[in-house]
Residue frames as qw, qx, qy, qz and C-alpha x, y, z in Angstrom:
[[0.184, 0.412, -0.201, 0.870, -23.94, -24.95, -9.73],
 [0.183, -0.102, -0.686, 0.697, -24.58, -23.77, -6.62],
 [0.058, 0.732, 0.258, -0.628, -26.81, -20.40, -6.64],
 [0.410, 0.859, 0.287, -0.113, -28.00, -18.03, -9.16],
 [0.596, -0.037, 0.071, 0.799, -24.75, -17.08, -10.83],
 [0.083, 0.868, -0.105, -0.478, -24.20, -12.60, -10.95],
 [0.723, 0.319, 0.418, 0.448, -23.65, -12.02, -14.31],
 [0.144, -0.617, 0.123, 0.764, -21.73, -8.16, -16.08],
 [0.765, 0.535, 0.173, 0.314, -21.51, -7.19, -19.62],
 [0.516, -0.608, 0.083, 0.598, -18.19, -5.38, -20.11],
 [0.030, -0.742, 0.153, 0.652, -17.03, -2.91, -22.12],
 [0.004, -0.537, 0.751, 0.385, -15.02, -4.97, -24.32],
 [0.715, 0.163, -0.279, -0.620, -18.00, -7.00, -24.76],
 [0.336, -0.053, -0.874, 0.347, -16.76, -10.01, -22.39],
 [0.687, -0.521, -0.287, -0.418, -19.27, -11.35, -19.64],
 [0.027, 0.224, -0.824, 0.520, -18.06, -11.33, -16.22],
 [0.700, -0.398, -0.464, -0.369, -19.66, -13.90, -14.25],
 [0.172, -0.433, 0.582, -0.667, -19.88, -14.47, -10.54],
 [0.768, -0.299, -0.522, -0.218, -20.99, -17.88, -8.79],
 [0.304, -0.553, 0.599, -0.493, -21.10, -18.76, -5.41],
 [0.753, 0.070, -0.650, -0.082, -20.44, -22.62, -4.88],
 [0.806, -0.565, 0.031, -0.172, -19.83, -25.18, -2.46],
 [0.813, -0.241, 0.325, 0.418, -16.65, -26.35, -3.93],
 [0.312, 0.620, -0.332, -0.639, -14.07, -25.00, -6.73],
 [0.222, -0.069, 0.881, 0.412, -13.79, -28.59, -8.37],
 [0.393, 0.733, 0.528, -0.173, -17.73, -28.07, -9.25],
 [0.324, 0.916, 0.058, -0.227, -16.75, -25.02, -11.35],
 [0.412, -0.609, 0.507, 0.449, -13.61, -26.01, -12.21],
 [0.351, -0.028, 0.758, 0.549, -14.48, -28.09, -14.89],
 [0.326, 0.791, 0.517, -0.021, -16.91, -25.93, -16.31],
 [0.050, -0.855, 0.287, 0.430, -14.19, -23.12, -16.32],
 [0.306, -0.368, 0.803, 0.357, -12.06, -25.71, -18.26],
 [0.629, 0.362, 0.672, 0.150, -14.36, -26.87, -20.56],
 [0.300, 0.908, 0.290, -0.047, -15.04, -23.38, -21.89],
 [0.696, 0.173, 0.151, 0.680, -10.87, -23.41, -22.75],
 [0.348, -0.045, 0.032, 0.936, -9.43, -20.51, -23.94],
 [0.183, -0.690, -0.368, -0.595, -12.70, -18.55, -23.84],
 [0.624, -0.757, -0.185, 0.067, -12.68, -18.15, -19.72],
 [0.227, 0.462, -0.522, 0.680, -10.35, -16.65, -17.60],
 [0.616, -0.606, -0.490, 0.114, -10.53, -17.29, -14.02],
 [0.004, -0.817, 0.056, -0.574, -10.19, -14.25, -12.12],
 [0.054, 0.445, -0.671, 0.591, -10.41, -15.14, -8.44],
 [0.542, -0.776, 0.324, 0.001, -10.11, -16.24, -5.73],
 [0.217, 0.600, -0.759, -0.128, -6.19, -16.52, -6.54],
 [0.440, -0.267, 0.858, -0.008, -6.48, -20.34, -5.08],
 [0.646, 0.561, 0.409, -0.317, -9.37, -21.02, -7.67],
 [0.471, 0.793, -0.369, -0.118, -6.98, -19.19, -10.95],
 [0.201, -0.540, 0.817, -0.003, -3.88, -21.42, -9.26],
 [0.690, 0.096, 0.712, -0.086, -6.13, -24.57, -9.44],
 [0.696, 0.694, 0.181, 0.033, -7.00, -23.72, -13.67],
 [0.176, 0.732, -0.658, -0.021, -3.57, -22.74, -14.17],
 [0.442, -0.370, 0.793, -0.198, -2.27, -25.98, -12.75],
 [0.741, 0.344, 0.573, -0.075, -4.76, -28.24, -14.66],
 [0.765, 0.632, 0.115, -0.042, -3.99, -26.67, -17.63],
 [0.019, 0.755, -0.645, -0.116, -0.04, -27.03, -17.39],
 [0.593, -0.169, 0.765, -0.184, -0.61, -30.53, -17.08],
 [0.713, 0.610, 0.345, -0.021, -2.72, -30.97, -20.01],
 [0.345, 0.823, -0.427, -0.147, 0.41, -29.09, -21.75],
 [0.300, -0.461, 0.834, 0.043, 2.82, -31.20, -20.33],
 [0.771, 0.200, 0.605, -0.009, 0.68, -34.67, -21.29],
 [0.696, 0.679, 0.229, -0.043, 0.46, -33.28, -25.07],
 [0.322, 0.770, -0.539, -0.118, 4.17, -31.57, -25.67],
 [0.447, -0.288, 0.846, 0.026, 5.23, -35.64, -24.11],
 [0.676, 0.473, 0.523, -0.214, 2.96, -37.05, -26.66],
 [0.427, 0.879, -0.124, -0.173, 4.55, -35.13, -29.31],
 [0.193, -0.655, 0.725, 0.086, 7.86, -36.15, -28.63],
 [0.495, -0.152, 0.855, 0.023, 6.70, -39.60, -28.86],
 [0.558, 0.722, 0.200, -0.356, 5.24, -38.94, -32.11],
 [0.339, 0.812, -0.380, -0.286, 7.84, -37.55, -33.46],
 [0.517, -0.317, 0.789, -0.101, 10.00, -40.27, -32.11],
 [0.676, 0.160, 0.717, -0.049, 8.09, -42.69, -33.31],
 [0.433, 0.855, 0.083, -0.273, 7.90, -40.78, -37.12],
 [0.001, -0.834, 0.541, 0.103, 11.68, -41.02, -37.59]]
């Protein structure tokens, strides 16, 4: 990471965090590793990129399945 990340506690007992990188692929896969625990927030091109990675990773596994099943039958 870049810089000191800005860190929040919220209400609801979530941690907003706040980094300031050079790139988003640097944080990307740190956003992604931490799965359904993160949310990316913004910048919208930053949420588009983790959306995007993780439709893929749907797609790869519901094709996988198929050929599972497939192959089960």
């Amino acid at each position: 990471m870049a810089r000191e990340p800005k860190s929040k506690a919220l209400n609801d007992g979530a941690l907003e965090m706040t980094f300031e990188v050079a790139g988003l692929d640097e944080i990307k896969r740190w956003v992604l590793r931490l799965g359904k625990e993160a949310e990316a927030i913004e910048p919208d091109i930053f949420r588009d990129a983790i959306l995007q990675e993780t439709f893929e990773t749907h797609k790869k596994y519901t094709v996988m399945e198929k050929k599972l099943a497939a192959y089960k039958s």
